[in-house]
C-alpha positions in Angstrom: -30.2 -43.6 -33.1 -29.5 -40.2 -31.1 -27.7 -39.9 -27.8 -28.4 -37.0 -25.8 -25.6 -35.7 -22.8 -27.3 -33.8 -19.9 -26.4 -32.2 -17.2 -22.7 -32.5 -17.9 -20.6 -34.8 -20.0 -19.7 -38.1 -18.4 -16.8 -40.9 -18.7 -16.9 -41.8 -22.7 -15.6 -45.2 -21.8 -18.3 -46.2 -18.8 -20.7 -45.0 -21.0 -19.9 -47.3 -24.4 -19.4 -49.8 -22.3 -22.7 -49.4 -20.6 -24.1 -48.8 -24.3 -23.2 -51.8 -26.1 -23.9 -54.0 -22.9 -27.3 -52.5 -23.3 -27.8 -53.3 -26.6 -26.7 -56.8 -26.6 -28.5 -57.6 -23.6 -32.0 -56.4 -24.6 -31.3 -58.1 -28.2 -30.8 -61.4 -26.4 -32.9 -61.6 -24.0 -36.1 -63.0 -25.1 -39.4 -63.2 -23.8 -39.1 -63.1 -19.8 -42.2 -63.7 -17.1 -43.9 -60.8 -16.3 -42.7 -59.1 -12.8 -40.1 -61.3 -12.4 -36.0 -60.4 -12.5 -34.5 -62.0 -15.4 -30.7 -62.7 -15.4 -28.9 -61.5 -18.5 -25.6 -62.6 -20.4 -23.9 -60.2 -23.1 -23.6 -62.4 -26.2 -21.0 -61.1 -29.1 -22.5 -60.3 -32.1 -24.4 -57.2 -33.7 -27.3 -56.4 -31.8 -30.1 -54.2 -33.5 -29.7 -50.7 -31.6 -32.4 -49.2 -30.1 -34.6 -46.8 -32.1 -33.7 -43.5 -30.1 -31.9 -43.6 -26.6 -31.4 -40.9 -23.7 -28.9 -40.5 -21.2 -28.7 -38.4 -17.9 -25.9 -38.2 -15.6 -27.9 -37.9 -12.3 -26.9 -35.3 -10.2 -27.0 -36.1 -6.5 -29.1 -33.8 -5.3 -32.2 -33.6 -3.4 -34.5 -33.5 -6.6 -32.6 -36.2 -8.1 -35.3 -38.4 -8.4 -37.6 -35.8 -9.5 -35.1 -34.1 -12.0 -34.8 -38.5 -13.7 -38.7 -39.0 -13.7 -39.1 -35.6 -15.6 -36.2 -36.6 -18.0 -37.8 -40.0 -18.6 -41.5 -38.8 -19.2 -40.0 -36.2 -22.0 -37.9 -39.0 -23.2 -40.9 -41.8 -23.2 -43.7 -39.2 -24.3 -44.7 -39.9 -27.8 -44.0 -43.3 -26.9 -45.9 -44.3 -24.2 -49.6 -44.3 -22.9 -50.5 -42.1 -20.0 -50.8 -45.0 -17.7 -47.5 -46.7 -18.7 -45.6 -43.8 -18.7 -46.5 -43.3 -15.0 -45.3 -47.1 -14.5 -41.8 -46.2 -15.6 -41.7 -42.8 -14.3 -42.2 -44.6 -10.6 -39.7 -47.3 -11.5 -36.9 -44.4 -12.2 -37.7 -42.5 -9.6 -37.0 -46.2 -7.3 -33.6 -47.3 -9.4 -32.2 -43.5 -9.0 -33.2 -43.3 -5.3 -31.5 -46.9 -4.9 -28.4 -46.0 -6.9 -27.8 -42.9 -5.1 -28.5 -44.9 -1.7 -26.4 -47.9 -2.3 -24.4 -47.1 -5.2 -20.9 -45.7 -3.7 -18.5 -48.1 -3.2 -17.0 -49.2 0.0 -14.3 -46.6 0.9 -15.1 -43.8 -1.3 -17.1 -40.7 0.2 -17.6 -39.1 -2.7 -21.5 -39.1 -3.9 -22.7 -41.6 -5.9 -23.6 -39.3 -10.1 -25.1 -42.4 -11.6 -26.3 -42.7 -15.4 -29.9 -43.1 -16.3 -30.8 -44.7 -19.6 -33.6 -44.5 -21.5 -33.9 -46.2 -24.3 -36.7 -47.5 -27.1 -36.8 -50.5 -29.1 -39.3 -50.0 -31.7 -38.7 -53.8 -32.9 -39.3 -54.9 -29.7 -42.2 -52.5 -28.9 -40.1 -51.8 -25.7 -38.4 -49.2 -23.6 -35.3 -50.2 -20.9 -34.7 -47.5 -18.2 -31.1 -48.5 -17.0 -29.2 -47.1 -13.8 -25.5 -47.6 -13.3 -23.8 -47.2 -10.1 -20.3 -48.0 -8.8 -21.0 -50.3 -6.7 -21.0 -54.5 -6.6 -23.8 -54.7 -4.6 -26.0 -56.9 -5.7 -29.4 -55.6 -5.3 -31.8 -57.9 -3.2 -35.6 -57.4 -2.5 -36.0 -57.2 1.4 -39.3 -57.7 3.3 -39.8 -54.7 5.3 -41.3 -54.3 8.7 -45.4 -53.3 7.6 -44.7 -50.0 9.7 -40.8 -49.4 7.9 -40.9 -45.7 5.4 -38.4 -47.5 3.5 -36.6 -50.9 1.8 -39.8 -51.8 -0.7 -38.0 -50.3 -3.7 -37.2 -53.3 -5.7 -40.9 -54.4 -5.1 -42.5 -51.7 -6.7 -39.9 -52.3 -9.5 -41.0 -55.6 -9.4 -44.4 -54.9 -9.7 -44.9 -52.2 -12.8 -42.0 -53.2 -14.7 -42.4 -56.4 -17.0 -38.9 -57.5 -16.1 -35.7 -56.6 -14.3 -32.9 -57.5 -13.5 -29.0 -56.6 -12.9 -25.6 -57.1 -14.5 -22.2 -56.2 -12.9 -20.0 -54.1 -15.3 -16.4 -54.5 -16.9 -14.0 -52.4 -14.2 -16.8 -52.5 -11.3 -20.4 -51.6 -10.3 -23.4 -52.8 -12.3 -26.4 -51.4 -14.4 -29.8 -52.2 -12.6 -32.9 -52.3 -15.3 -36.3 -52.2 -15.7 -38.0 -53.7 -19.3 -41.7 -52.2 -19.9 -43.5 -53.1 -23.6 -45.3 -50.1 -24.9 
């Protein structure tokens, strides 16, 4: 397993703990519907660590979402067809977008930076692209007016991922993810 920094270096602590939540949860998980969010629970144990696994700090910047999609395709390339690549490519661009849009907690005014995460399971034939944010906002599909530019993020997650879901994190926020099979 490799773990790649970019950008700049980020909280060691948030980020094992992000890590090994990550590992246990996709370990444990199972085989969930298609489309549908799927509610995880860390169980203790050794979990089988992903083949190879990426990590971003997301800057919060206009491209941001541009800047995570071309960090996951070169993460996801030898991995990945064509096609499905451009399923989680979309699915970043949505949890990054979200993240930087909800993910700052009530009272702070200081932009949201959160972590993306890539990672591949070859066991599992699988790849999870995770986003942590700061916030406990629980993230909840909304049924948007037909004519509203906005609020159908979760949807499209919905729809090209094979699963998602959420889990709050130890000290606050949560890590919203997206499961594709390769």
């Amino acid at each position: 397993m490799s773990a790649e920094q970019v950008v700049r270096p980020a909280d060691s602590l948030r980020i094992e703990a992000t890590w090994q939540w990550l590992c246990h949860a996709v370990d444990d998980m199972g085989r969930p519907a298609p489309g549908e969010p799927h509610p995880l629970s860390v169980a203790p144990g050794n979990a089988v660590v992903p083949t190879r696994c990426s990590v971003l700090l997301v800057p919060p910047v206009p491209r941001s979402a541009h800047v995570a999609r071309d960090f996951t395709r070169s993460a996801l390339e030898h991995n990945a067809s064509a096609e499905r690549l451009d399923d989680v490519t979309v699915t970043v661009s949505e949890l990054v977008s979200n993240a930087l849009r909800y993910g700052r907690p009530p009272g702070r005014d200081t932009d949201p930076q959160p972590l993306l995460w890539v990672a591949v399971w070859e066991r599992l034939s699988c790849a999870v692209c995770g986003v942590t944010d700061d916030s406990d906002r629980v993230p909840m599909p909304t049924e948007p007016d037909e004519f509203a530019e906005s609020g159908r993020g979760l949807q499209v997650i919905s729809a090209l991922s094979d699963t998602w879901g959420w889990s709050p994190r130890t000290g606050g926020g949560k890590v919203v993810w997206a499961l594709f099979r390769l």
